[in-house]
C-alpha positions in Angstrom: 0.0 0.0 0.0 1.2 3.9 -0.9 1.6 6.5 1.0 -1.3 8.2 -1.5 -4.8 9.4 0.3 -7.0 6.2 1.4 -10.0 6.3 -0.2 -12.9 5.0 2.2 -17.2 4.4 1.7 -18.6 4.8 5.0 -21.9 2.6 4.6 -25.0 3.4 7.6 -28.7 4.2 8.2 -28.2 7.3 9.7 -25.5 10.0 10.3 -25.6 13.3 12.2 -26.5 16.3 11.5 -28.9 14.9 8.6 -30.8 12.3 10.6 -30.3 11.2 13.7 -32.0 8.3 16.1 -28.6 7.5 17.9 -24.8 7.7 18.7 -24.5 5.9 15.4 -25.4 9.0 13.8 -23.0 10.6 15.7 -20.3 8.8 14.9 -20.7 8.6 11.3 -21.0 12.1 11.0 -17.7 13.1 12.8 -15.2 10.1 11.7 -14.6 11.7 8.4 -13.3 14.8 9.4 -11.0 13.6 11.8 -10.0 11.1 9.4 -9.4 13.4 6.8 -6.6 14.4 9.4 -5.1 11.1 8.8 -5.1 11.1 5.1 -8.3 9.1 4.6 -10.8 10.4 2.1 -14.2 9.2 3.6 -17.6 9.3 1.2 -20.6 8.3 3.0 -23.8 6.5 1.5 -26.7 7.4 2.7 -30.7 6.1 2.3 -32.2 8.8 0.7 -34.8 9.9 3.4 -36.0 13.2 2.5 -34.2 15.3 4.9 -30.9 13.8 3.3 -32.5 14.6 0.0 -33.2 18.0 0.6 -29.5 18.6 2.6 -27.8 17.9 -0.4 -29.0 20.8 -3.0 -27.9 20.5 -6.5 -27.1 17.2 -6.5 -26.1 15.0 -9.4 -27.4 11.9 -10.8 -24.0 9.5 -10.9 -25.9 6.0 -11.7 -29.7 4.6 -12.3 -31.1 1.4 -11.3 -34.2 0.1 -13.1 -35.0 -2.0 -9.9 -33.3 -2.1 -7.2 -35.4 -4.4 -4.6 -38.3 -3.8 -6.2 -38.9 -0.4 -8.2 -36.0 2.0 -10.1 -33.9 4.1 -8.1 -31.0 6.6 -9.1 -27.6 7.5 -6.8 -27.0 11.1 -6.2 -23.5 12.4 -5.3 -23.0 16.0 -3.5 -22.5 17.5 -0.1 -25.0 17.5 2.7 -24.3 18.6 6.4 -20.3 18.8 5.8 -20.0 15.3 4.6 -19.0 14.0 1.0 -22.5 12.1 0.2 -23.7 9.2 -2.2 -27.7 9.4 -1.7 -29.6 6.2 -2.8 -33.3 8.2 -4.1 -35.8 5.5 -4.1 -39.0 6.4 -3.3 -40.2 3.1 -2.7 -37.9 2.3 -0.1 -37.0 6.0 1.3 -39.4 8.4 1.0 -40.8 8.7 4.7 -40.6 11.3 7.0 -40.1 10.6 10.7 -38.0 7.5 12.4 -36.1 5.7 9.5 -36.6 2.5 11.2 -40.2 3.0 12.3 -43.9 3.9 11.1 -45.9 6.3 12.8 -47.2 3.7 15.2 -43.7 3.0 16.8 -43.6 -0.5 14.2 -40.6 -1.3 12.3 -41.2 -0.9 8.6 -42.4 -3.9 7.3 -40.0 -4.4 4.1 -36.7 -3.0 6.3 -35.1 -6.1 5.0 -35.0 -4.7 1.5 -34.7 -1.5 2.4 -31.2 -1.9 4.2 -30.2 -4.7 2.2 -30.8 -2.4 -1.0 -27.8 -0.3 1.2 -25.5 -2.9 1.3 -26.1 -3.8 -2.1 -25.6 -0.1 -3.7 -22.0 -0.9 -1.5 -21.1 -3.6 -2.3 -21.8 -2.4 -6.1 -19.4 0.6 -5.4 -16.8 -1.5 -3.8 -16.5 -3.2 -7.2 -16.1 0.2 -9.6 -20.0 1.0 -10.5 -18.5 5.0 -10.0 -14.9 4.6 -11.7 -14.0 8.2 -10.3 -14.1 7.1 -6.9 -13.5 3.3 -6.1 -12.7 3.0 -2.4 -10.0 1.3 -0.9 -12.1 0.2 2.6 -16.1 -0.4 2.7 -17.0 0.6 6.0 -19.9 -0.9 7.1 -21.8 0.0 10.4 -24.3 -2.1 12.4 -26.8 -4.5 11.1 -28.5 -1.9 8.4 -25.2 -2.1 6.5 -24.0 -6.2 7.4 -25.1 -7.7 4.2 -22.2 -5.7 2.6 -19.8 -8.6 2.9 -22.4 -11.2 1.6 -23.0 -9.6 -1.3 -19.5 -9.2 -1.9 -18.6 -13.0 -1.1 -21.0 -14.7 -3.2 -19.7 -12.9 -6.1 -17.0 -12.8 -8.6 -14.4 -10.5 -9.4 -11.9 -7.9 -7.3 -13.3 -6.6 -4.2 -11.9 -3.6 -1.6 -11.3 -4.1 1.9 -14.5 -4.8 4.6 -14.2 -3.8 7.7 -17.6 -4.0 9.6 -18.2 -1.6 13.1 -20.9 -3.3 16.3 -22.2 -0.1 17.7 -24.8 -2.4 19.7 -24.8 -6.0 19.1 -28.4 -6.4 20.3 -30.0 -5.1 17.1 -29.2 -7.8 14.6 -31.5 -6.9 11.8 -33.0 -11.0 11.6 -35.3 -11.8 9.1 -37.2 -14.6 7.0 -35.4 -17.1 4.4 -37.4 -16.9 2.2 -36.5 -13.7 1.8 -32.6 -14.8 0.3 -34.1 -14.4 -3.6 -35.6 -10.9 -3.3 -32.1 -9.5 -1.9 -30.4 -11.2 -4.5 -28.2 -13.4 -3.0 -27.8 -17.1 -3.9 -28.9 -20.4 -2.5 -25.6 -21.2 -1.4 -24.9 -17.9 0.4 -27.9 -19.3 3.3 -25.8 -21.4 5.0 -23.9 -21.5 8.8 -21.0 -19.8 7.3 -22.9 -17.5 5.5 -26.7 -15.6 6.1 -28.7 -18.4 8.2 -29.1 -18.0 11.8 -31.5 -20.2 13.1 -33.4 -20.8 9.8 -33.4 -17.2 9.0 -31.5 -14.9 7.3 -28.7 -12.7 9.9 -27.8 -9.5 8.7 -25.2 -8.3 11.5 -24.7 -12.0 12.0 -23.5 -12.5 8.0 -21.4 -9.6 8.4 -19.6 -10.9 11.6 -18.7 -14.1 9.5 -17.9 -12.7 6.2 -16.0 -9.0 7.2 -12.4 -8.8 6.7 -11.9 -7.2 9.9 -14.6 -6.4 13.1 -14.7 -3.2 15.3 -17.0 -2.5 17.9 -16.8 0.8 20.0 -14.5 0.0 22.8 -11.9 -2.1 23.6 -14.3 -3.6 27.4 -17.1 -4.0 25.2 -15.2 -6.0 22.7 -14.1 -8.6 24.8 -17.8 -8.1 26.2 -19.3 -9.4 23.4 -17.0 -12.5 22.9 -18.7 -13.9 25.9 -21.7 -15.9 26.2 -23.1 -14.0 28.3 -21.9 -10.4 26.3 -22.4 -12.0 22.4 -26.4 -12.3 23.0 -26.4 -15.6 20.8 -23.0 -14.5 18.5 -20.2 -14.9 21.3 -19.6 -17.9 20.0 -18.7 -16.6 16.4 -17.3 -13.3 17.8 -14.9 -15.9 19.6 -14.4 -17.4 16.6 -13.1 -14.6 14.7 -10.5 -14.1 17.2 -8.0 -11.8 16.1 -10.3 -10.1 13.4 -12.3 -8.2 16.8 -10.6 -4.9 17.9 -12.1 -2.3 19.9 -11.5 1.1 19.0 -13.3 4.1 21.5 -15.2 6.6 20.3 -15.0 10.4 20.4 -17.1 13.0 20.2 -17.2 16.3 17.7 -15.6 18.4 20.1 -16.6 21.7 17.6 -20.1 20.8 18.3 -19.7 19.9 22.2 -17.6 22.8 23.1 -18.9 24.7 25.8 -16.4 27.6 25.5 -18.7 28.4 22.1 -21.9 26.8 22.5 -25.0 28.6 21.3 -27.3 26.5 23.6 -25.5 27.3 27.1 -26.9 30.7 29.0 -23.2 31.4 29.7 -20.1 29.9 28.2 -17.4 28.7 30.4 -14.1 26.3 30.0 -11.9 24.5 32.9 -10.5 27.9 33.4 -13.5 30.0 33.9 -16.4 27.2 35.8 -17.6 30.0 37.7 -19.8 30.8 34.6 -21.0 27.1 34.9 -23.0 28.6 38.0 -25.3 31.0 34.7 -26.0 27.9 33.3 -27.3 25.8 36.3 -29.7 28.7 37.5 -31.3 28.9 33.6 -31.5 25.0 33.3 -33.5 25.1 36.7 -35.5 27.9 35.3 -36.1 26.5 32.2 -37.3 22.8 33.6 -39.2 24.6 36.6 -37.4 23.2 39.3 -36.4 25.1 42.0 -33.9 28.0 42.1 -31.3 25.8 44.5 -27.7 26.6 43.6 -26.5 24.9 46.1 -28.9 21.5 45.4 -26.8 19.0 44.0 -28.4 18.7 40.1 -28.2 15.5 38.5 -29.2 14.9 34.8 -30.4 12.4 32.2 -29.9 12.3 28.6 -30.7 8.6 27.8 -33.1 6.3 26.1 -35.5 5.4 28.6 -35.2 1.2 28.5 -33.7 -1.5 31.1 -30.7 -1.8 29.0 -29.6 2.2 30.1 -30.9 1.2 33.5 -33.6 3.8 33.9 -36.0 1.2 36.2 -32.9 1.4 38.5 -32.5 5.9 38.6 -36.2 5.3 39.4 -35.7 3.4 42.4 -32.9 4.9 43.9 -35.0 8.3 43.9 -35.4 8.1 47.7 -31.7 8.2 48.5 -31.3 11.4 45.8 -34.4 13.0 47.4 -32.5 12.2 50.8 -29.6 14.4 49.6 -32.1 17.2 48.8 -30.9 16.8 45.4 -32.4 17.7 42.1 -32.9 15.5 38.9 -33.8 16.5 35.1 -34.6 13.8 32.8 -34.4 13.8 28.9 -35.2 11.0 26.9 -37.8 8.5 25.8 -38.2 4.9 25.4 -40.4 1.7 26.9 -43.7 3.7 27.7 -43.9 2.4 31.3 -40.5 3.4 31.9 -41.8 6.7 30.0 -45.0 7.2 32.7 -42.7 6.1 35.8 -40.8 9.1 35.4 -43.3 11.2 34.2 -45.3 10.1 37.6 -42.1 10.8 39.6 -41.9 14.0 38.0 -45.6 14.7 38.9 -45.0 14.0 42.9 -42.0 16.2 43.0 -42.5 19.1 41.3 -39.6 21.3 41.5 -37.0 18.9 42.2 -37.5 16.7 39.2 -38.6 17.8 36.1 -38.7 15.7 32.8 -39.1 15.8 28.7 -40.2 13.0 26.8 -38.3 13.2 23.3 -35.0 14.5 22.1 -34.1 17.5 22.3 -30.4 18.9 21.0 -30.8 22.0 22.8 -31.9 21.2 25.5 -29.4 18.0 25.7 -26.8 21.0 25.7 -28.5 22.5 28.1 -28.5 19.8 30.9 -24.9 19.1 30.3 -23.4 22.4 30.9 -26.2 23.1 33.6 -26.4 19.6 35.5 -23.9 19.3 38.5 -23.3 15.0 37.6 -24.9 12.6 34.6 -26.2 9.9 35.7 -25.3 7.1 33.4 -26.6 3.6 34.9 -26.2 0.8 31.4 -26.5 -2.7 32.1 -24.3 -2.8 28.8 -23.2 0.0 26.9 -20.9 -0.6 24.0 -19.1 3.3 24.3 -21.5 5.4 25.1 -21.4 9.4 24.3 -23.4 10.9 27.1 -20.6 10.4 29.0 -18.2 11.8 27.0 -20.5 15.3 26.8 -20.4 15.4 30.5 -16.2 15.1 31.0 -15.8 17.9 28.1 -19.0 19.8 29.9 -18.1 19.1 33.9 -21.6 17.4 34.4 -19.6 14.8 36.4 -20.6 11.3 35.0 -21.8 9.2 37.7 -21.9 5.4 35.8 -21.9 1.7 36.0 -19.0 -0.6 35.4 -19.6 -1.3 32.2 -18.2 -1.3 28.0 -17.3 1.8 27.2 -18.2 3.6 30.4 -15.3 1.5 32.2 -13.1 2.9 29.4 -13.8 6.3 29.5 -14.4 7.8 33.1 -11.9 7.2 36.1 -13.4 6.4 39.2 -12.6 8.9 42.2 -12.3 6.5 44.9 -10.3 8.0 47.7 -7.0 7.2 47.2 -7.9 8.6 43.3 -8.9 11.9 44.8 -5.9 12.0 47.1 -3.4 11.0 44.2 -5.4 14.2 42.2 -6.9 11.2 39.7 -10.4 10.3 39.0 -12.8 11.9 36.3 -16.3 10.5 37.7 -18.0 8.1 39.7 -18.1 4.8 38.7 -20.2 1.4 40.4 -20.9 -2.3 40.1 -22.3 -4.3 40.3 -25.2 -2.8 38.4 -27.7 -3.1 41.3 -29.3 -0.2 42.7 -27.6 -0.6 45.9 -24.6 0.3 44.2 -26.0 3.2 42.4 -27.5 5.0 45.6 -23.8 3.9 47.2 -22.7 5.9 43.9 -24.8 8.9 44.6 -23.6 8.7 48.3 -20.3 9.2 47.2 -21.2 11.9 44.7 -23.1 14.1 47.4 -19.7 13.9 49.5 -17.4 15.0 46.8 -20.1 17.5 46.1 -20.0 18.8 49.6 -16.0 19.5 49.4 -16.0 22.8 46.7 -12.3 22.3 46.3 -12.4 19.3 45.6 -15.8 19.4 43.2 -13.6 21.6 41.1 -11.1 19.7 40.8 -13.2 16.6 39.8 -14.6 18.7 36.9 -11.3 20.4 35.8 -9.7 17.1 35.5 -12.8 15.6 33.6 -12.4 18.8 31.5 -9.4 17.8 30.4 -9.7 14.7 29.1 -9.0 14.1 25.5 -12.6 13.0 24.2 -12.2 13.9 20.4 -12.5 12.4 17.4 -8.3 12.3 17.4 -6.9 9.0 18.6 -9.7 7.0 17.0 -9.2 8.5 13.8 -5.5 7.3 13.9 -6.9 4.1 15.2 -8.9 3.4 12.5 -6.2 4.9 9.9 -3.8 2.5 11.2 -6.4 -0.4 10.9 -7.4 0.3 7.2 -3.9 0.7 6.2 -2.4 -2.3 7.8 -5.8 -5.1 6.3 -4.3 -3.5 2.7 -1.1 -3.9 3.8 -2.0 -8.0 4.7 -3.8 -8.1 1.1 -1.3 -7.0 -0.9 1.1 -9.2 0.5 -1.7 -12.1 -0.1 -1.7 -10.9 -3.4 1.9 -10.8 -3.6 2.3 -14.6 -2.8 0.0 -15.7 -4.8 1.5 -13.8 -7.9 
């Protein structure tokens, strides 16, 4: 392999600022500038939802399909929310407004099979040349919407680039019917143990697990997570298998857009230097929420998905000992509608010391980590997590469990942390709520020692949470799976 620019196609369901359900989106909206950094030329192919549609302007048409899974579609190339774009415009498959996974009626789709496996087809179709000006080295795949890109690629002839497939959350798996293997195009052989079947039906993240050159998931805990039985949630087994193919690289964060030295949402900006300012931001995210003017009421926040996984039922029943502390809670999120009413209900019995939103909000997300005081962060499993990386680059001290990514990211302040001037957060397990109201017991007493409090959040302030080591992570990994090819290549020459 040169040293010439790396030419990459980024392949997912969603990326941020253009649509946005997740920290997928996230993450495929901000790895291509830092990997430009690294000499990586990343294009990105989209869905064409209407809002991606409608980002990109003049686009222009590049290639036409007279069916592709099941009425004609065309692929438009332009820019759309800072990112070099390939759109696929298919009306039958795109054009819907609202949750790209989802009807109106909180359902998935019923033909998402063919919509996401028309993605990975349109991939795997400009991994071999369809665009001759821009053949990329790596096809990037990410999560399940994207994991038939390797299928399509192994169960046909001719050159192919580079896979490289990314878990962002190995419980959604994207499993289907078999008898669905003719209308995606692939052939009989490709439904086999090896290949697409899992358990009579046809895997999408599991065919990409066996058939990608290499694996990533989004930290190094969670990797060896997932090659458990317990962690692989029914594909340790071939996780395990795989071996040395399974790396874990961390995530980052945009820190242009989390910055809250410049950050349009915030009341007051503020940096590690200048946290008295923090104070501005507190006072108008009480205000805002209608809880109680109480600067000196420890305020605790939530920016999650409301469901078991993100621990929610536990936050919920540890709300006597935060209560206890005369603390404060604000809650932003949504997700399984009794967790949904429960906090609602909580919300409703103390009014002015915990307030909530149902939905997403990115202001207001802003809002509660430059206002909050700690982020409460309580996943069962979390394969990186960003909420928590918001609250080190905003102060809102992450209080979280010992878990994936969390373990990787925050450093627990135990006392002899705090005494050797270590520790970023507070961190807990097992993931029982006796350990989380021990957690918020420890938080209140850090909170209760200013000097120290500022200390906590100047070293969490600190802590290099961008984009920049990953990038050079994954820079590193692209160049070296060419580097093993061309040798293949090489020998066999």
């Amino acid at each position: 392999m040169s040293d010439r620019t790396l030419r990459v196609l980024s392949v997912a369901s969603e990326a941020y600022p253009l649509v946005k359900t997740g920290g997928l989106a996230d993450v495929v909206g901000a790895l291509p500038r830092a990997l430009a950094r690294e000499d990586v030329s990343v294009r990105t192919l989209l869905p064409g939802y209407p809002a991606v549609l409608a980002a990109m302007g003049d686009a222009r048409v590049v290639h036409e399909y007279r069916d592709l899974m099941g009425g004609p579609a065309r692929l438009l190339a332009g820019e759309g929310g800072g990112l070099d774009l390939v759109a696929i415009e298919a009306p039958h498959l795109y054009r819907r407004t609202g949750n790209p996974y989802l009807d109106a009626q909180g359902r998935d789709w019923s033909d998402n099979a063919l919509r996401f496996g028309a993605l990975a087809r349109v991939a795997a179709d400009i991994g071999r040349g369809l665009l001759p000006d821009s053949v990329p080295d790596v096809l990037h795949a990410h999560d399940w919407q994207a994991a038939l890109l390797p299928a399509y690629l192994a169960y046909e002839d001719g050159p192919r680039p580079a896979t490289v497939l990314t878990i962002h959350n190995l419980a959604f798996q994207g499993q289907f019917p078999a008898d669905l293997l003719e209308p995606l195009g692939l052939p009989p052989r490709a439904f086999h143990v090896d290949g697409v079947e899992y358990y009579g039906g046809i895997g999408y993240l599991k065919a990409g697990l066996a058939l990608a050159d290499r694996i990533t998931t989004v930290s190094p805990t969670y990797a060896a997570e997932i090659r458990t039985n317990l962690g692989g949630m029914g594909l340790g087994g071939l996780l395990q298998k795989r071996g040395d193919a399974v790396s874990g690289i961390l995530n980052g964060i945009d820190t242009d857009v989390w910055d809250p030295a410049h950050d349009a949402h915030l009341a007051a900006s503020f940096d590690a230097k200048r946290l008295a300012a923090r104070a501005i931001d507190k006072a108008a995210l009480q205000a805002r929420l209608g809880l109680d003017a109480a600067p000196k009421a420890l305020l605790y926040g939530v920016v999650s998905r409301l469901t078991g996984q993100k621990g929610m039922d536990l936050v919920l029943q540890a709300l006597p000992t935060l209560l206890a502390q005369g603390a404060q809670l604000a809650v932003l999120g949504s997700g399984e509608p009794a967790l949904e009413a429960a906090v609602l209900d909580a919300a409703k019995a103390h009014p002015g010391r915990i307030a909530a939103v149902m939905g997403y909000d990115e202001s207001l997300a802003h809002a509660i980590q430059g206002g909050a005081d700690a982020l409460l962060v309580p996943s069962r499993f979390e394969p990186c997590g960003l909420t928590q990386l918001c609250a080190l680059r905003y102060g809102a001290i992450p209080v979280v469990a010992r878990s994936g990514g969390l373990a990787d990211t925050v450093v627990d302040a135990n006392e002899m942390a705090l005494a050797s001037k270590m520790g970023t957060g507070v961190m807990f397990s097992p993931v029982t709520v006796e350990a989380l109201a021990h957690a918020l017991e420890r938080t209140a007493a850090i909170f209760g020692q200013p000097t120290a409090w500022r200390a906590l959040q100047k070293r969490a302030m600190t802590t290099d949470v961008s984009w920049a080591r990953p990038a050079k992570q994954y820079a590193q990994l692209y160049r070296a799976l060419l580097a093993e090819r061309d040798l293949l290549q090489a020998k066999a020459d």
